[in-house]
Each structure stands twice: as C-alpha cells, then as structure tokens.
One Martini backbone bead per residue (centre of mass of N, CA, C, O) as a GRO file, in nm:
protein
  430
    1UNK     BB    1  -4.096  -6.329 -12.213
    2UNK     BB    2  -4.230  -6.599 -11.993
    3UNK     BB    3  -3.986  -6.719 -11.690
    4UNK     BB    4  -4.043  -7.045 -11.621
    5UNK     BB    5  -4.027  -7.271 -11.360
    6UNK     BB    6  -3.901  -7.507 -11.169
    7UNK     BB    7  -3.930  -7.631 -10.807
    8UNK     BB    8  -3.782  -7.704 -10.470
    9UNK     BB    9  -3.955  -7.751 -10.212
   10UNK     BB   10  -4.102  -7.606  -9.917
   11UNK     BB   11  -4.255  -7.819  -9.676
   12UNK     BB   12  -4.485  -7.999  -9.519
   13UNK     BB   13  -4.481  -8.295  -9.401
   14UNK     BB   14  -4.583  -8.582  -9.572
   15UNK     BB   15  -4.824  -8.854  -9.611
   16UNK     BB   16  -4.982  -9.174  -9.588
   17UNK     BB   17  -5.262  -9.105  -9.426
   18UNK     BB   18  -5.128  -8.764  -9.371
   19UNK     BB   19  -5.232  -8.483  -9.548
   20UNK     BB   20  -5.331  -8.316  -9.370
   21UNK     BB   21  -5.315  -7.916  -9.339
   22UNK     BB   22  -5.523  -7.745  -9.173
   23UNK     BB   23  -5.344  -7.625  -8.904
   24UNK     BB   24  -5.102  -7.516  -9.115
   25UNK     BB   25  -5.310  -7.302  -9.230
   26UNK     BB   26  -5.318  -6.953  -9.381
   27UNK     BB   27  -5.392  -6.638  -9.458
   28UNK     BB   28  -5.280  -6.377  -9.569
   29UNK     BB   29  -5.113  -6.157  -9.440
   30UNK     BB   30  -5.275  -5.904  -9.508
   31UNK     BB   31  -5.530  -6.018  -9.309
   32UNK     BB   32  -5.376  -5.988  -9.040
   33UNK     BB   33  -5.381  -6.000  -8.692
   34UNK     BB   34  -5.279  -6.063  -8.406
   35UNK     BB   35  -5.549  -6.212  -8.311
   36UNK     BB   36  -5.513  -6.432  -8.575
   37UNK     BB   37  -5.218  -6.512  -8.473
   38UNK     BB   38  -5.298  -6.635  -8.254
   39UNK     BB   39  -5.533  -6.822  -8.320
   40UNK     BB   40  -5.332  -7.024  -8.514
   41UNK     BB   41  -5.115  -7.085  -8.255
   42UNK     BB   42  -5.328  -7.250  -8.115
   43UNK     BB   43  -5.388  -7.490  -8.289
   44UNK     BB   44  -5.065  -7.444  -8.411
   45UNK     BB   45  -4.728  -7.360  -8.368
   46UNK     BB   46  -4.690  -7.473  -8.668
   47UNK     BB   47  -4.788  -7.238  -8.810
   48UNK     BB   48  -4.704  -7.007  -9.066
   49UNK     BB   49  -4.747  -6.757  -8.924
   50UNK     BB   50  -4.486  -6.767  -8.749
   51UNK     BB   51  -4.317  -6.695  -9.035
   52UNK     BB   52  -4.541  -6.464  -9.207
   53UNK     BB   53  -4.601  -6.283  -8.916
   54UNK     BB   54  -4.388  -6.148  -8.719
   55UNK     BB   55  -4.524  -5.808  -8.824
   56UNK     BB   56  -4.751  -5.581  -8.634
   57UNK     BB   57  -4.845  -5.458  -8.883
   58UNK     BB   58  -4.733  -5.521  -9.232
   59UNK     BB   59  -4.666  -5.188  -9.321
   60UNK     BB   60  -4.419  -5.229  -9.179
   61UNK     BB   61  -4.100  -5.214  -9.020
   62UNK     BB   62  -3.971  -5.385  -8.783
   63UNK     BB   63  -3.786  -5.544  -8.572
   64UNK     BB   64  -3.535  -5.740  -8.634
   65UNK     BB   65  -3.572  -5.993  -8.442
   66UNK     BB   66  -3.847  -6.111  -8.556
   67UNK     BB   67  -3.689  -6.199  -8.846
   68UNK     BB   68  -3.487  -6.380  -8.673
   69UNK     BB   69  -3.714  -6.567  -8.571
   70UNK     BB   70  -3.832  -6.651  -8.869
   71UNK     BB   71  -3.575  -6.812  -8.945
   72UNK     BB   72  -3.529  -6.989  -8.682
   73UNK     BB   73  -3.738  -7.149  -8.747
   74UNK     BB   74  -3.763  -7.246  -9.007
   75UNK     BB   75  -3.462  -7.436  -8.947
   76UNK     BB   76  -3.591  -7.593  -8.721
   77UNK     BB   77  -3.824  -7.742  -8.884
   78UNK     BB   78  -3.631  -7.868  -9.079
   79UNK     BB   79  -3.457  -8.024  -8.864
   80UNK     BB   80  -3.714  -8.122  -8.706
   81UNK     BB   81  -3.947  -8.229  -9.020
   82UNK     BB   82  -4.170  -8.035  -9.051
   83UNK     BB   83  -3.982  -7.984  -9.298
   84UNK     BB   84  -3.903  -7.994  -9.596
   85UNK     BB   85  -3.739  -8.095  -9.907
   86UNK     BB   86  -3.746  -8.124 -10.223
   87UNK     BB   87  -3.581  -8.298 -10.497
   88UNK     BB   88  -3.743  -8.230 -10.690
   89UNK     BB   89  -3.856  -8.071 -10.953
   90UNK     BB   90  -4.169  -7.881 -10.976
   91UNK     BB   91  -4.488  -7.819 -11.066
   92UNK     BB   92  -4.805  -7.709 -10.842
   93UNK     BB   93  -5.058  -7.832 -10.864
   94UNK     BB   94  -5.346  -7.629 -10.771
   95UNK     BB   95  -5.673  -7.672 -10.566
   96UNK     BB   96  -5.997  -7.541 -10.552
   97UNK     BB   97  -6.251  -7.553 -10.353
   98UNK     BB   98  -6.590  -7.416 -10.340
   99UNK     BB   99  -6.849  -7.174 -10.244
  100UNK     BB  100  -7.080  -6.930 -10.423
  101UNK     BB  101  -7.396  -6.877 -10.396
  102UNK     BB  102  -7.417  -7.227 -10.372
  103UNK     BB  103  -7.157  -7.277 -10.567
  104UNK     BB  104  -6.971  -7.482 -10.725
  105UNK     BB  105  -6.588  -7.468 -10.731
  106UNK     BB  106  -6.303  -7.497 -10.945
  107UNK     BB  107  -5.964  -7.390 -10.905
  108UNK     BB  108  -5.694  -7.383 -11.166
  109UNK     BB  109  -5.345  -7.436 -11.097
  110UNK     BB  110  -4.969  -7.319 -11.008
  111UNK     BB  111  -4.669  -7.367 -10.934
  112UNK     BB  112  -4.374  -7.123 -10.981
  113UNK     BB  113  -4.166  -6.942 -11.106
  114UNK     BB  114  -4.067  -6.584 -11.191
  115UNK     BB  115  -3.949  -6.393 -11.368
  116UNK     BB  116  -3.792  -6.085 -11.313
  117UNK     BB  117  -3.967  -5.762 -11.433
  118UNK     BB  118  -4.010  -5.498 -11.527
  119UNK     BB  119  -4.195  -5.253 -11.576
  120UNK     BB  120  -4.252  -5.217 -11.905
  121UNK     BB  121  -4.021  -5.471 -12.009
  122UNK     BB  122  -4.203  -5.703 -12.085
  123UNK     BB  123  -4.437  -5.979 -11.931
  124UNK     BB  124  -4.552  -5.805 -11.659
  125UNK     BB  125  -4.815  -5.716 -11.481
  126UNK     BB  126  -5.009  -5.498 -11.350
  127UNK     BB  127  -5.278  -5.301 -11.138
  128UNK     BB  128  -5.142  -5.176 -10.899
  129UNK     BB  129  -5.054  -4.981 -10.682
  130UNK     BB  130  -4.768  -4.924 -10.449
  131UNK     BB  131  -4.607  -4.953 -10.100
  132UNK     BB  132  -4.337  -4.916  -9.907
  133UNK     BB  133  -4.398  -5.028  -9.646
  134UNK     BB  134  -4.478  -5.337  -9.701
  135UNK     BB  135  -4.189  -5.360  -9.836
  136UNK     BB  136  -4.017  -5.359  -9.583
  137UNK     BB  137  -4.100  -5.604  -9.453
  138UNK     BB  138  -4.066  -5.807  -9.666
  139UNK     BB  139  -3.745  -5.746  -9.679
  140UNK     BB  140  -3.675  -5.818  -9.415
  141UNK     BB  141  -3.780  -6.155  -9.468
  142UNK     BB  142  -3.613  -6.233  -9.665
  143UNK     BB  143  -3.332  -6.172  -9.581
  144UNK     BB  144  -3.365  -6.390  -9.317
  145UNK     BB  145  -3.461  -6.657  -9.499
  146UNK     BB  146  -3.445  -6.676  -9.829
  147UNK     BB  147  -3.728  -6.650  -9.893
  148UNK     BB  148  -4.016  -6.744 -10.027
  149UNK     BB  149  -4.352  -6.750  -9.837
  150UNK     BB  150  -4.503  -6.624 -10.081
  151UNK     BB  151  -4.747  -6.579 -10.342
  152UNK     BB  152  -4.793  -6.487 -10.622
  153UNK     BB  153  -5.056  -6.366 -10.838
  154UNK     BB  154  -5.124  -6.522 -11.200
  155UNK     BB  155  -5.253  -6.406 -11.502
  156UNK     BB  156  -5.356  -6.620 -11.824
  157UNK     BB  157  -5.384  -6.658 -12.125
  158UNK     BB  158  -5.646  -6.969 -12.179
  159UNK     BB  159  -5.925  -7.035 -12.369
  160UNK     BB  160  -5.851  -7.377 -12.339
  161UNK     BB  161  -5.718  -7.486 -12.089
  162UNK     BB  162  -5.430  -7.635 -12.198
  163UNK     BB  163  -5.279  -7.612 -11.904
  164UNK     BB  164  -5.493  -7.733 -11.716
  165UNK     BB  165  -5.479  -8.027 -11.857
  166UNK     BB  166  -5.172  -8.122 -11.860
  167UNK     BB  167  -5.158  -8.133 -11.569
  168UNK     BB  168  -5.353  -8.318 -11.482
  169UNK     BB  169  -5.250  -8.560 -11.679
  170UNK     BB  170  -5.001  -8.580 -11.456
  171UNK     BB  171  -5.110  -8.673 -11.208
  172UNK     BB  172  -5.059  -8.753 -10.908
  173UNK     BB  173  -5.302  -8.987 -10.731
  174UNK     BB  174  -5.214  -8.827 -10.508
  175UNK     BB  175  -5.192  -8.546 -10.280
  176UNK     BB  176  -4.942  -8.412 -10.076
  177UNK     BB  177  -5.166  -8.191  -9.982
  178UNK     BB  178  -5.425  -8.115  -9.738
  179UNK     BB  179  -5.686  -7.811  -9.703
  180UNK     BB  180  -5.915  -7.647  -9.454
  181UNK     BB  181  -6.015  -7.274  -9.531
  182UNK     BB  182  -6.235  -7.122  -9.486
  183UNK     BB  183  -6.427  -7.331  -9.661
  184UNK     BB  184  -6.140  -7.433  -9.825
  185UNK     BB  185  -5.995  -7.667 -10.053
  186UNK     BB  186  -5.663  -7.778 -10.069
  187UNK     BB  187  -5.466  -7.873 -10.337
  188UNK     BB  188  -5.137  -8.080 -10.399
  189UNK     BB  189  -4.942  -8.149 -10.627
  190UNK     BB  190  -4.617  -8.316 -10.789
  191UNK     BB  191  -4.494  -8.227 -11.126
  192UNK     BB  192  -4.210  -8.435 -11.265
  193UNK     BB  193  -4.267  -8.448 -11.579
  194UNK     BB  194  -4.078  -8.350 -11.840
  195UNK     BB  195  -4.312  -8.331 -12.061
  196UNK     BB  196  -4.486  -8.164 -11.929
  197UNK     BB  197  -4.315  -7.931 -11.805
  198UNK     BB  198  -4.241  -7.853 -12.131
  199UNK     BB  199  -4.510  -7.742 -12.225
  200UNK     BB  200  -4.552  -7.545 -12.008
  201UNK     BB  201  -4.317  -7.363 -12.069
  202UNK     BB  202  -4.371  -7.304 -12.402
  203UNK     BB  203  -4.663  -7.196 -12.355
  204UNK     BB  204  -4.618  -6.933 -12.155
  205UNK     BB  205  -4.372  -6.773 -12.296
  206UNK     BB  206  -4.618  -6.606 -12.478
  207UNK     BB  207  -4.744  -6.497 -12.219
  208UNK     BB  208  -4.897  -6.296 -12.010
  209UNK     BB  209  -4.872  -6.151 -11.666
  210UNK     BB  210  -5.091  -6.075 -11.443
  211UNK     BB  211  -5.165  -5.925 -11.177
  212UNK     BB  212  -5.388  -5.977 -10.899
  213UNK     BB  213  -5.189  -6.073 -10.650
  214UNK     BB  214  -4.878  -5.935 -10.477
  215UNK     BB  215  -4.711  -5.694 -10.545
  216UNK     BB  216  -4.536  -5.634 -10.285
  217UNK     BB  217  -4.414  -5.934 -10.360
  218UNK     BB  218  -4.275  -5.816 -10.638
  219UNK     BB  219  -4.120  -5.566 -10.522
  220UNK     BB  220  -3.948  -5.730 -10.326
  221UNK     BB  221  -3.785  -5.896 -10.504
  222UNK     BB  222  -3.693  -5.656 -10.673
  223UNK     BB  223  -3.504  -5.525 -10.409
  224UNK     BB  224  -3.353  -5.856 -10.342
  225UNK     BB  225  -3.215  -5.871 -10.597
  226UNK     BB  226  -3.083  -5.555 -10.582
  227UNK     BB  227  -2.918  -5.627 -10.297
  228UNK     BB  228  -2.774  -5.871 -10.329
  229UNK     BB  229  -2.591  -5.764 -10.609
  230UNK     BB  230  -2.484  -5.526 -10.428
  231UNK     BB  231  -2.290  -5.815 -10.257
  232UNK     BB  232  -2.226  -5.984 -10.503
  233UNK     BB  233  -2.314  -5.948 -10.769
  234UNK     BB  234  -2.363  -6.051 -10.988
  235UNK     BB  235  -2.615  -6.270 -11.148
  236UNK     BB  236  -2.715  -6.533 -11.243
  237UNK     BB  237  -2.964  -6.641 -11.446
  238UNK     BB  238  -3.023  -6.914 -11.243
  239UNK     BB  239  -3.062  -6.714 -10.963
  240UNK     BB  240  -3.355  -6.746 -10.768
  241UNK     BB  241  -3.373  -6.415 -10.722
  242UNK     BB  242  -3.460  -6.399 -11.063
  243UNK     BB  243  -3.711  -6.505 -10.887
  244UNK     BB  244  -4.077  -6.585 -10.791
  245UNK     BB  245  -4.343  -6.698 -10.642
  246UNK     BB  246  -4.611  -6.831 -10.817
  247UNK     BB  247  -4.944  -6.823 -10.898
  248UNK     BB  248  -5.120  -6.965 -11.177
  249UNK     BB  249  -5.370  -6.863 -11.381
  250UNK     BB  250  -5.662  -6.864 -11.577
  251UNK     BB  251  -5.881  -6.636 -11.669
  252UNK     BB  252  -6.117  -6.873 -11.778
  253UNK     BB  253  -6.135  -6.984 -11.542
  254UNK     BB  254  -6.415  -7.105 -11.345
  255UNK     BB  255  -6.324  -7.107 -11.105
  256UNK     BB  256  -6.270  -6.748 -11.132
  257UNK     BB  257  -6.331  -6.489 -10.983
  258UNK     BB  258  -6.461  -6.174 -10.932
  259UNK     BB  259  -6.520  -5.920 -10.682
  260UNK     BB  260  -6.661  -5.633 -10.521
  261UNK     BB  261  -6.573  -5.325 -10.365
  262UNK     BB  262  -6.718  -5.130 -10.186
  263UNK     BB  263  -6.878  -4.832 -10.097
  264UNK     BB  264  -6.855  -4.600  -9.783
  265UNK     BB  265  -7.005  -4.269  -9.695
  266UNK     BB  266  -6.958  -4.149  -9.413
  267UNK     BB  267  -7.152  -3.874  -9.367
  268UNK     BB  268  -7.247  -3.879  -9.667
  269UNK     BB  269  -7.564  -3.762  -9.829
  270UNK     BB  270  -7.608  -3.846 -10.146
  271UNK     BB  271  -7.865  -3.723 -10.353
  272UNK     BB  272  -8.050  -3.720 -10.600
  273UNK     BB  273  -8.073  -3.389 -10.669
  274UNK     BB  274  -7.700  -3.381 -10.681
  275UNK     BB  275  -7.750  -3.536 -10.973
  276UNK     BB  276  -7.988  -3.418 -11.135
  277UNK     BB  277  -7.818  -3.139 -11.204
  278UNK     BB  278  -7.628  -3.356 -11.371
  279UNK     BB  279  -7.646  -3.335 -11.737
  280UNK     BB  280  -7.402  -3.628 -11.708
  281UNK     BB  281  -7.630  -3.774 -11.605
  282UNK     BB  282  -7.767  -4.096 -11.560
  283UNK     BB  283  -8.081  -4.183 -11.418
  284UNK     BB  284  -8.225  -4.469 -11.203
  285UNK     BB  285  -8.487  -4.596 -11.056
  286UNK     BB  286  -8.519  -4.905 -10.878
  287UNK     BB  287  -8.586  -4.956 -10.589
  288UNK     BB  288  -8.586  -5.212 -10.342
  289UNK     BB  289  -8.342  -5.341 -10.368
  290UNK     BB  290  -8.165  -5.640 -10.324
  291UNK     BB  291  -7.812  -5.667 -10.312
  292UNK     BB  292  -7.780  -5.935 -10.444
  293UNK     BB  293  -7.896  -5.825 -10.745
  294UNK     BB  294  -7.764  -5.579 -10.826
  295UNK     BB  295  -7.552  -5.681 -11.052
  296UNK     BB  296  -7.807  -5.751 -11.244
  297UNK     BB  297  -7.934  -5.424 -11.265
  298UNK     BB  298  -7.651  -5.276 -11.322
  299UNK     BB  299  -7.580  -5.420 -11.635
  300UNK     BB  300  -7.837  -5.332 -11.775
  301UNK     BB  301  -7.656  -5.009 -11.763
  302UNK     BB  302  -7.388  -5.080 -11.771
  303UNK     BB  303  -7.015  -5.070 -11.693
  304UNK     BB  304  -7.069  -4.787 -11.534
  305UNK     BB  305  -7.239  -4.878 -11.341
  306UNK     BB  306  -7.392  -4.723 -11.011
  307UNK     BB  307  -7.508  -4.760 -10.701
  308UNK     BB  308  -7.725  -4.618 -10.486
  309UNK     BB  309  -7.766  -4.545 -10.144
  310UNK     BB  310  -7.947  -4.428  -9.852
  311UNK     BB  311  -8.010  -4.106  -9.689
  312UNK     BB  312  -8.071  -3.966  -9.990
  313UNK     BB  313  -8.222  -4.239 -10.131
  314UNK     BB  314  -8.475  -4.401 -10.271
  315UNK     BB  315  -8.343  -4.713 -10.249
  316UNK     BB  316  -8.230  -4.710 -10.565
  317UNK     BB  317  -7.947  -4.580 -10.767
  318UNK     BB  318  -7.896  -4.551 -11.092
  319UNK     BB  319  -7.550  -4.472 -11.242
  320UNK     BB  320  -7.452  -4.289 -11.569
  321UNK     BB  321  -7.351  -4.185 -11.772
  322UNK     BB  322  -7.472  -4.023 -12.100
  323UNK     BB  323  -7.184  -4.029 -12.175
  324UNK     BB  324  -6.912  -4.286 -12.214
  325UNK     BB  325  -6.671  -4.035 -12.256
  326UNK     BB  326  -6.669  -3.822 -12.029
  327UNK     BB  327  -6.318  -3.920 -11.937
  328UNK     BB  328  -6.167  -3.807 -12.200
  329UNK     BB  329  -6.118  -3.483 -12.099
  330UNK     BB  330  -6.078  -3.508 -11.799
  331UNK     BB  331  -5.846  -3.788 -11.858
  332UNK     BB  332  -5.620  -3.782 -12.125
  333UNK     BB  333  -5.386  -3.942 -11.979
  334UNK     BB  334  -5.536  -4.186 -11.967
  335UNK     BB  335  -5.682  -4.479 -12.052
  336UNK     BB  336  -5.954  -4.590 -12.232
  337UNK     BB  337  -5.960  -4.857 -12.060
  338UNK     BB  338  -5.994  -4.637 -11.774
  339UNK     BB  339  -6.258  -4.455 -11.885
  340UNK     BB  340  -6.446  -4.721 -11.896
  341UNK     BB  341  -6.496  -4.732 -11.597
  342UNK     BB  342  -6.674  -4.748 -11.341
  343UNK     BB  343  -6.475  -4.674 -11.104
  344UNK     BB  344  -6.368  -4.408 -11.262
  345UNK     BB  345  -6.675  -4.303 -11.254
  346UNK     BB  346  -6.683  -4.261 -10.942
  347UNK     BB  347  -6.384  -4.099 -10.899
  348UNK     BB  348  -6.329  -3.886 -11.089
  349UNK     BB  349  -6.637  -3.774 -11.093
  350UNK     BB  350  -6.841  -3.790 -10.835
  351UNK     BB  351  -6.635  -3.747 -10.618
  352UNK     BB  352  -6.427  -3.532 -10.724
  353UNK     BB  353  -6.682  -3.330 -10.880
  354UNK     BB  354  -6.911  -3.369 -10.668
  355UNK     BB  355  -6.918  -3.447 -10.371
  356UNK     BB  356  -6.601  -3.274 -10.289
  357UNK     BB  357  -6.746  -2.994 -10.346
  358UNK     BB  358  -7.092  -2.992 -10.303
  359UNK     BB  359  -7.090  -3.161 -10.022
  360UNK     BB  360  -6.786  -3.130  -9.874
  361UNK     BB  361  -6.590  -2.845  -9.937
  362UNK     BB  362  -6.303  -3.033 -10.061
  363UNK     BB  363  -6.349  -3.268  -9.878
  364UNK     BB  364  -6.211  -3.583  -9.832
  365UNK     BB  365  -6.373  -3.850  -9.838
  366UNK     BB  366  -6.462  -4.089  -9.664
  367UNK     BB  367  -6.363  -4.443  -9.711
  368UNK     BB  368  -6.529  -4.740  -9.716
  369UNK     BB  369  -6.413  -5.110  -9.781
  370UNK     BB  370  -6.724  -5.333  -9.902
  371UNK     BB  371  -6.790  -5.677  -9.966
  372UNK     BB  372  -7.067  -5.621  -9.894
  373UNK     BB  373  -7.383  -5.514  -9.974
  374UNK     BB  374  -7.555  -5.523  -9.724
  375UNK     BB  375  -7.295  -5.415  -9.557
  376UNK     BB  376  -7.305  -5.138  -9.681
  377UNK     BB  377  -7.601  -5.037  -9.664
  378UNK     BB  378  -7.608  -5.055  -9.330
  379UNK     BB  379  -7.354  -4.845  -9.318
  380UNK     BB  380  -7.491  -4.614  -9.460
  381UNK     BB  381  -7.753  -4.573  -9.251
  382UNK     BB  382  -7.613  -4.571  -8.964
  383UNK     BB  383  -7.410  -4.324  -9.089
  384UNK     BB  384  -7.541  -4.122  -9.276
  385UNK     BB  385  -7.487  -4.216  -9.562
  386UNK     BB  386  -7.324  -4.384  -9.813
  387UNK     BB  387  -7.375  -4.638 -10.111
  388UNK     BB  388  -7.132  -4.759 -10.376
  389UNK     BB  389  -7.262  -5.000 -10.608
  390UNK     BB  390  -7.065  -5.282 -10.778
  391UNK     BB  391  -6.904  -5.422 -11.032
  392UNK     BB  392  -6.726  -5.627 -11.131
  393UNK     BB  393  -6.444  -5.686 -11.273
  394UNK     BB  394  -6.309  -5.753 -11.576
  395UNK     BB  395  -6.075  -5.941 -11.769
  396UNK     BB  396  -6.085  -5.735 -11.982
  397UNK     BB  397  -6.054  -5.491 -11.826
  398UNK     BB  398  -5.793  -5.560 -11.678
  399UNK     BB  399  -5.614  -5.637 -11.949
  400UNK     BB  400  -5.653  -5.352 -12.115
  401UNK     BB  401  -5.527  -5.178 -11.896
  402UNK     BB  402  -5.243  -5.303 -11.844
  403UNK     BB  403  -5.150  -5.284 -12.146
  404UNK     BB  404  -5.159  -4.963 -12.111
  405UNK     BB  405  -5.035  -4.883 -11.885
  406UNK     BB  406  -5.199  -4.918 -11.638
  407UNK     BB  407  -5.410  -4.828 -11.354
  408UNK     BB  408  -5.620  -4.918 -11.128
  409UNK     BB  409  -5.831  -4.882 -10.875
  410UNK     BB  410  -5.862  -4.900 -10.586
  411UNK     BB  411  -6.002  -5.171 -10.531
  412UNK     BB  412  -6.116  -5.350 -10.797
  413UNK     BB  413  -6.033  -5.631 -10.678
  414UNK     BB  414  -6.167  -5.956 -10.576
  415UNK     BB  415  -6.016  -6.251 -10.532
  416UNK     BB  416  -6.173  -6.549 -10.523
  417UNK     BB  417  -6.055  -6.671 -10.340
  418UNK     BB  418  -5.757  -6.701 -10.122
  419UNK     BB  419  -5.478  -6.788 -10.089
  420UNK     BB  420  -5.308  -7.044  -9.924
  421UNK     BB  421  -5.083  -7.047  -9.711
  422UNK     BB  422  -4.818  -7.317  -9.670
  423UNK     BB  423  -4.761  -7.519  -9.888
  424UNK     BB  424  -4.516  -7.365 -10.002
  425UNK     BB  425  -4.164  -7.316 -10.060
  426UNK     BB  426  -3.939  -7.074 -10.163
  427UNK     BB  427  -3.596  -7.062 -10.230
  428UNK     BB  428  -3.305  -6.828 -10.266
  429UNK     BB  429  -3.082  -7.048 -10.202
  430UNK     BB  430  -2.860  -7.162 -10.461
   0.00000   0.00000   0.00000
C-alpha cells in the first residue's frame, strides 16, 4: 500500500497582503546552469536557487564547502525569519495555472511525504532509468541540509478526480503563497482539516504511484535513508528519513500535460530510400506538414507512428512497423506493453537495426533532444541531418510500461509545466 504523510513545511515567510514570492522561485534544479543561477540570484539573494543548486552542474558531486554554505544558509535564513517552519502539519493543495498552444489549464496537485519503498516490492513505480552521478550531488546536500529541497512528481490513478476535489472542499480562503515562473502562476494553501487530510490518507492507501519527474531525488532518499540507518542504527517506522517529499497528481487531471520529446540526428541524413527497402516498414508521405500539426497526423497511422523530415526525405514522411508486433521476437525479454511504443519502434528498431548498420556503419548516431517540433526541424536541415517526430506518450502507456516493471525509453515524458521549486521544504530531522 501507499504510505504518505502530512508534514510541517519549511516555507518563505508571507503574510496577508504580502504573499507573492515570485522572485524566490526558481525551476528545477537539473535544469540550470551557473548562468541561470547568477540570474535568479540577480533578482533577489534569498531565491531558493541560492540552497537547491549549490554545485554546477550538478552531475556529479561538488566540493564539501559548497553543501556546507547551502546548509549555513538554510539555518541563517530559518533563523532569520525569511524561512518559516509551521507548526501544524498539512497536506500542501498546489495549483498550477498556465496556457499551452493558446489554450489555459490548471493542473490540481498536493504536497505530502511519501514512504520510500524499493522499487518492485511495493507500490511506488519508476518509469525511466537514473545514473550515479546526479545522486551523488543530491546525497551531498541532503546530508548537510538534513532535508528534502525539492519534490518529486507522483502520478496516481483517480478517474473522477475525488481527491482533488475533497481537498479543494477543505481550502483555507486565500493561498499561503503564490508566485509566477516563466509564465505558471503557482498557488499552495495549507490543508490542516484532520477530517479532509484523513479521507485523503485512506484515499491513496490502495493507489499505486508512478514516478513523473525526479527519479534521481527518490534514489537519493533512499540512499540518505540507508546511510542513516548505518549511522544511527534502525530507524523507527515514522522517522522522516523513511519518507520523501512528493507532489502527487491524478493521471486523469486535466491539466497534466505530456509533451513529446523530439528526436535529431545531425549530419545523418536518412532517405526515403534506406526505408522504403525494409519490407517490416510501412511508409506513408505526409508532403509539407506545419510541425505543430504533426501530432494530428501522427495520431491517424496509430501509436507507434513516428515523423520523419530532413534533408534524406521530401517533406513529412510518417513510419510505421507493418506489423504492430515487429518488436516481439527482436527484443523478447522487455514487456509488451514496451515493445508497442512509438519510442520503442524508433530506437529499438529504425536507430538500432536500420540507421546505425546501414547508414552510419556500426556507429552509434550522435542524438540531440528537442521539445519543439519546429526546432527540431530546422536544427535537423541545418545540421544536414534528420529530425524524428514523435507524439506524446499516453498514461495508460506510461502505467502500463511501469506495472510490467519495465522502463520507458530516455526521455519519453516531458511533463508540463516544470514544478517550482521553492514553495515547501521537508525536514528530515526528526
């Protein structure tokens, strides 16, 4: 079962009539560079950036002193009142509203612990592969702050949305705090109704929960957990360490986006031709297609359908196994429901089988990954190379993938928006 938590947050201190903290919000941390933390740190010094983003980039681990300047901040600040800790615990309602292709969402989420579990012996599922590297960085900085800086993304199946509605139901009137990044107005209340904050615990128990985003910061948990454990010995079943900060959202939520992440192989120029001889492809010229329609008619020639453009082929050229089964016999130790994406058919089959034999002579293609189709496009005639376009993945392929204990392929999912960081900090000092 799924064991999650109400905690008392460390936040940024508001007040009524002062509750904006758009200058002390920053985005993900892996998705900055030094230059974009001098920025954010332009703005205002106490910007989250200055705690969350110690050693660039944060690949691998830094320096000591860095974590230990990110820990004395920490404390300067709590102590200085620009951070709080509240008193009561609660579960964190956070909306995000936001426009994608003209059209406006808002995406209902909540804050809360999540008990960390290995992954296929419980109910916490993963969706991509993590690497060392960036958990060293993170393990570093847990271990000097003693806390979860940032959350990871949880996805929950819940088709009539009945806990994010029960928890809207419980909304104290105005929000603890609200900022906007990069276009996403972010709002949190503090949900303390132990009424509400029960229903929701009892909710989730039966729910399995799908990792979005932040693999690397759920493998770091259990590493600070177990690194603990050898320090101090057991730890008792409701000791912090023994759980993670997470943002948990339903699957069904409205607006929970998934976006594609494009495919570009400069200076590799795949031809119609070098497709058209392999008699498991189905091929189908699509002529000059706008990029941003691409996914309308992708969509027409079924999920494993993928876009092709560049300078080897004459406008769109959309491909297709012939047989939906094609990776059946070719990759039988993954899940079926792996080996019927879209992804799987792209790099299994035309990169592995198709591309890296007969067109690059055994070497593996260089690959950049480009979330716009239209900078896919012109990065791919540009570089005199080729651009695979892909459509988003679905949550039913994404749940069905994790439940077979498999894993997507990298960067499979792009959820939109990014998560802000800054809004809660979790303490894992007991």
């Amino acid at each position: 079962m799924s064991v999650i938590q109400p905690f008392s947050a460390i936040r940024y201190r508001t007040q009524p009539g002062q509750r904006d903290i758009s200058l002390l919000l920053a985005p993900p941390y892996d998705v900055l560079g030094e230059h974009d933390k001098r920025a954010l740190l332009a703005r205002d010094p106490h910007n989250f950036v200055a705690i969350d983003l110690p050693h660039t980039p944060p690949k691998a681990a830094g320096p000591a002193e860095v974590y230990e300047r990110a820990a004395e901040s920490l404390k300067a600040w709590l102590a200085a009142g620009v951070l709080v800790r509240d008193e009561r615990p609660a579960l964190y309602a956070y909306l995000q509203q936001y426009e994608h292709q003209g059209v406006p969402y808002t995406r209902r989420m909540f804050f809360a612990r999540l008990r960390i579990e290995d992954f296929g012996a419980g109910n916490v599922y993963p969706h991509e592969r993590t690497f060392g590297g960036p958990k060293e960085d993170r393990l570093c900085l847990t271990k000097a702050t003693r806390a979860n800086l940032s959350p990871i993304f949880g996805l929950y199946s819940d088709a009539q949305n009945a806990i994010a509605r029960r928890l809207e139901a419980a909304l104290p009137a105005a929000p603890l705090a609200e900022g906007t990044l990069d276009g996403v107005r972010n709002r949190i209340w503090a949900v303390t109704d132990a009424g509400a904050i029960d229903e929701v615990l009892r909710a989730m128990a039966d729910k399995p929960v799908f990792i979005a985003d932040g693999h690397h910061r759920y493998g770091t948990a259990q590493l600070y957990r177990d690194w603990l454990s050898e320090q101090q010995g057991p730890l008792p079943a409701d000791h912090p360490a023994n759980f993670v900060l997470c943002v948990f959202c339903g699957m069904e939520d409205p607006g929970l986006l998934i976006l594609p992440t494009h495919r570009v192989l400069p200076a590799a120029p795949v031809s119609a031709e070098l497709l058209q001889a392999d008699e498991r492809l189905s091929l189908a010229p699509a002529g000059e297609l706008d990029p941003q329609r691409i996914e309308a008619a992708l969509n027409e020639h079924g999920p494993q359908a993928v876009g092709l453009c560049g300078v080897g082929v004459s406008g769109t050229l959309i491909v297709r196994p012939a047989d939906a089964a094609l990776l059946d016999s070719l990759e039988p130790e993954r899940s079926h429901a792996w080996r019927r994406l879209g992804l799987a058919f792209l790099h299994a089959y035309l990169l592995d089988r198709l591309v890296t034999p007969r067109l690059l002579n055994g070497r593996e293609p260089e690959i950049h990954y480009v979330k716009s189709a239209s900078a896919a496009v012109h990065e791919a005639r540009e570089a005199s190379g080729s651009a695979f376009l892909l459509q988003p993945t679905t949550m039913e392929e994404l749940r069905n993938v994790c439940q077979a204990n498999d894993l997507m392929p990298q960067k499979s999912t792009y959820f939109f928006p990014k998560l802000a960081s800054g809004l809660v900090i979790n303490s894992l000092a007991p």
